[in-house]
Structure formats: structure tokens, C-alpha cells
C-alpha positions in Angstrom: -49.0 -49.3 -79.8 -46.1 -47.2 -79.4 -45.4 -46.2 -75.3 -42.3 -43.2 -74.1 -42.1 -43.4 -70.2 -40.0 -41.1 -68.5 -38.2 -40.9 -65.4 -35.6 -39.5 -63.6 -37.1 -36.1 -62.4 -36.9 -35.0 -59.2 -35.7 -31.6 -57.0 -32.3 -30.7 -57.3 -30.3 -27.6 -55.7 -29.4 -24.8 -58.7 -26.0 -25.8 -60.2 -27.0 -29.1 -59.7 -27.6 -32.3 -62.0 -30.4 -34.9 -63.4 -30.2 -37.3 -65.7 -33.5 -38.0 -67.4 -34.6 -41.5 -68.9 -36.9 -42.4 -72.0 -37.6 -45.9 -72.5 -39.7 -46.6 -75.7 -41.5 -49.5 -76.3 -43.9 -51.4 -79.3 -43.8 -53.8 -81.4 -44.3 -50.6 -84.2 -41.7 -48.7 -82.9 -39.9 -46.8 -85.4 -38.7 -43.3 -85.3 -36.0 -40.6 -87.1 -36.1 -38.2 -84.7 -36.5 -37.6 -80.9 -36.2 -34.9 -78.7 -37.1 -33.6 -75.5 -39.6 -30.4 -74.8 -40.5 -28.7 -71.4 -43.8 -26.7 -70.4 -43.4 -24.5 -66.9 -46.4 -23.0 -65.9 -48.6 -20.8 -67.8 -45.4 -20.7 -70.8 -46.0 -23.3 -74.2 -44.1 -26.1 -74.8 -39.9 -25.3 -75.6 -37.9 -27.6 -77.6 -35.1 -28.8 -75.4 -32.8 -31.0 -77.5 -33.1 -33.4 -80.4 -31.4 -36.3 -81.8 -31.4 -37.9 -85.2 -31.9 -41.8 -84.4 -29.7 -43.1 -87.6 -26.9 -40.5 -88.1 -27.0 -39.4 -83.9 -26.7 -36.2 -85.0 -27.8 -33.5 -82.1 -29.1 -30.0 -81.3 -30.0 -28.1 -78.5 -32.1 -24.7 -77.8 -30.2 -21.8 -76.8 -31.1 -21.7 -72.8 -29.4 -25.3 -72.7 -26.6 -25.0 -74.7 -23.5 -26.4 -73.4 -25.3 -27.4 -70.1 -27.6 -30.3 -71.6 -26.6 -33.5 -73.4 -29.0 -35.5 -75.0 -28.2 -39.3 -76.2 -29.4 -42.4 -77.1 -28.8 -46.4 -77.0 -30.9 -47.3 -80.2 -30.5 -51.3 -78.9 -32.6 -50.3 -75.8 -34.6 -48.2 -77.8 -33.6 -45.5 -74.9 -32.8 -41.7 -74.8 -31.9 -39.7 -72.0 -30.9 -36.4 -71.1 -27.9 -34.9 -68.9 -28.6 -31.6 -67.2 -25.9 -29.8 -65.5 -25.6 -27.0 -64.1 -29.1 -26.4 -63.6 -30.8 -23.4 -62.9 -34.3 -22.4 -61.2 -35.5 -21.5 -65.0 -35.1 -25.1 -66.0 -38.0 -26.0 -63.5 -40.5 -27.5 -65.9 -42.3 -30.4 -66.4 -40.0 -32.5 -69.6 -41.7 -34.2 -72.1 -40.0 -37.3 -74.4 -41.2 -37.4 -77.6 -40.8 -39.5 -80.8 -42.1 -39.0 -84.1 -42.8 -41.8 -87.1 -40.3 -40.6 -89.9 -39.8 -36.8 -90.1 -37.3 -34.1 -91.4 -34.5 -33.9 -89.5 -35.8 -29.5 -90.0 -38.5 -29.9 -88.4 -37.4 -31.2 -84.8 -37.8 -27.7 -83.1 -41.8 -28.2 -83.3 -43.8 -29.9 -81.5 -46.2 -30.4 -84.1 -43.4 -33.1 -86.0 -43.5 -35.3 -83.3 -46.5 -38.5 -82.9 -45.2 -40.0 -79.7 -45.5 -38.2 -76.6 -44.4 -39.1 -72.7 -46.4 -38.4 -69.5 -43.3 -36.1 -68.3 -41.3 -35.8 -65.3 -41.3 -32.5 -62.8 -37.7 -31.4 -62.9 -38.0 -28.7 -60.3 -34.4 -26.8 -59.6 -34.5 -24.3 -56.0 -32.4 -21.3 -55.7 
């Protein structure tokens, strides 16, 4: 059975920084794609960034842009995310996910992906 356990969360000043951890784990484990998503309160899920596990190629939604940088270390079986200059909007609750062999197209939705995290509160103060 496939596990994603996050970590790295915590409460951090706006303009800050947090570097998030997903370790994946299972004998099974195989992916093509994995990305990160965030839920605040009372909003859906939001497609934060995504990377292609064989080519590493990347991509990001429009509030992160040029602040986040997701990444990976495929012989850990690890991705993480770097968030800088964070804002209070970022507070959310950010969710690791993996799927089992999708289009690379498909990684804004939520739907694509089979694996999911518990999450981690990022919470950013003004």
C-alpha cells in the first residue's frame, strides 16, 4: 500500500519561508506525476505545483509563481516544496499527492491524482 506523509508545516511571519517534505513509501510505489494542492477554509482544493517524476519537468499556479519551488529526489522517493516569500493568503492546509501513471495535462486536477497525504497547516501572520 502506497503511504505520502508530509511535514514541515508550521507558522511563519509574511515574507517568510517553509520548506515542505513528502516522503512516499510501498513496495507498489510508482508514479508520473506529483504535485502539491492546498484547501483554506471554506475554499476547494488549489493546485499548487506539479512535477513530472521521469523528465522533472515543473509547473506552478499563478498565486505561486516565482515564489514556490517544487522538487524531487526520485532515490528517496521524496518531494518537497520551497515557499518564499509567503504571504497570509498562503495559509492553507497542503496536501502531497501522487498518482499511478497519468497525463502529464492533467496535473492541475485533483481528480488525476490516487495518492493523497494527511497535509500539513502552513499558517503565514501578517
Amino acid at each position: 500500500q502506497v503511504q505520502l506523509v508530509e511535514s514541515g508545516g508550521g507558522l511563519v511571519q509574511a515574507g517568510g519561508s517553509l520548506r515542505l517534505s513528502c516522503a512516499a513509501s510501498g513496495r507498489s510505489f510508482r508514479t508520473n506525476n506529483m504535485g502539491w494542492f492546498r484547501q483554506a477554509p471554506g475554499k476547494g482544493r488549489e493546485f499548487v505545483a506539479g512535477i513530472n517524476w521521469v523528465s522533472d519537468r515543473t509547473d506552478y499556479g499563478d498565486s505561486v509563481k516565482g515564489r514556490f519551488t517544487i522538487s524531487r529526489d526520485s532515490t528517496k522517493n521524496m518531494v518537497y516544496l520551497q515557499m518564499n516569500s509567503l504571504r497570509p493568503e498562503d495559509t492553507a492546509v497542503y496536501y502531497c499527492a501522487a498518482d499511478r501513471g497519468t497525463n502529464w495535462s492533467r496535473r492541475f486536477y485533483s481528480t488525476a491524482y490516487d495518492y493523497w497525504g494527511q497535509g500539513t497547516q502552513v499558517t503565514v501572520s501578517s
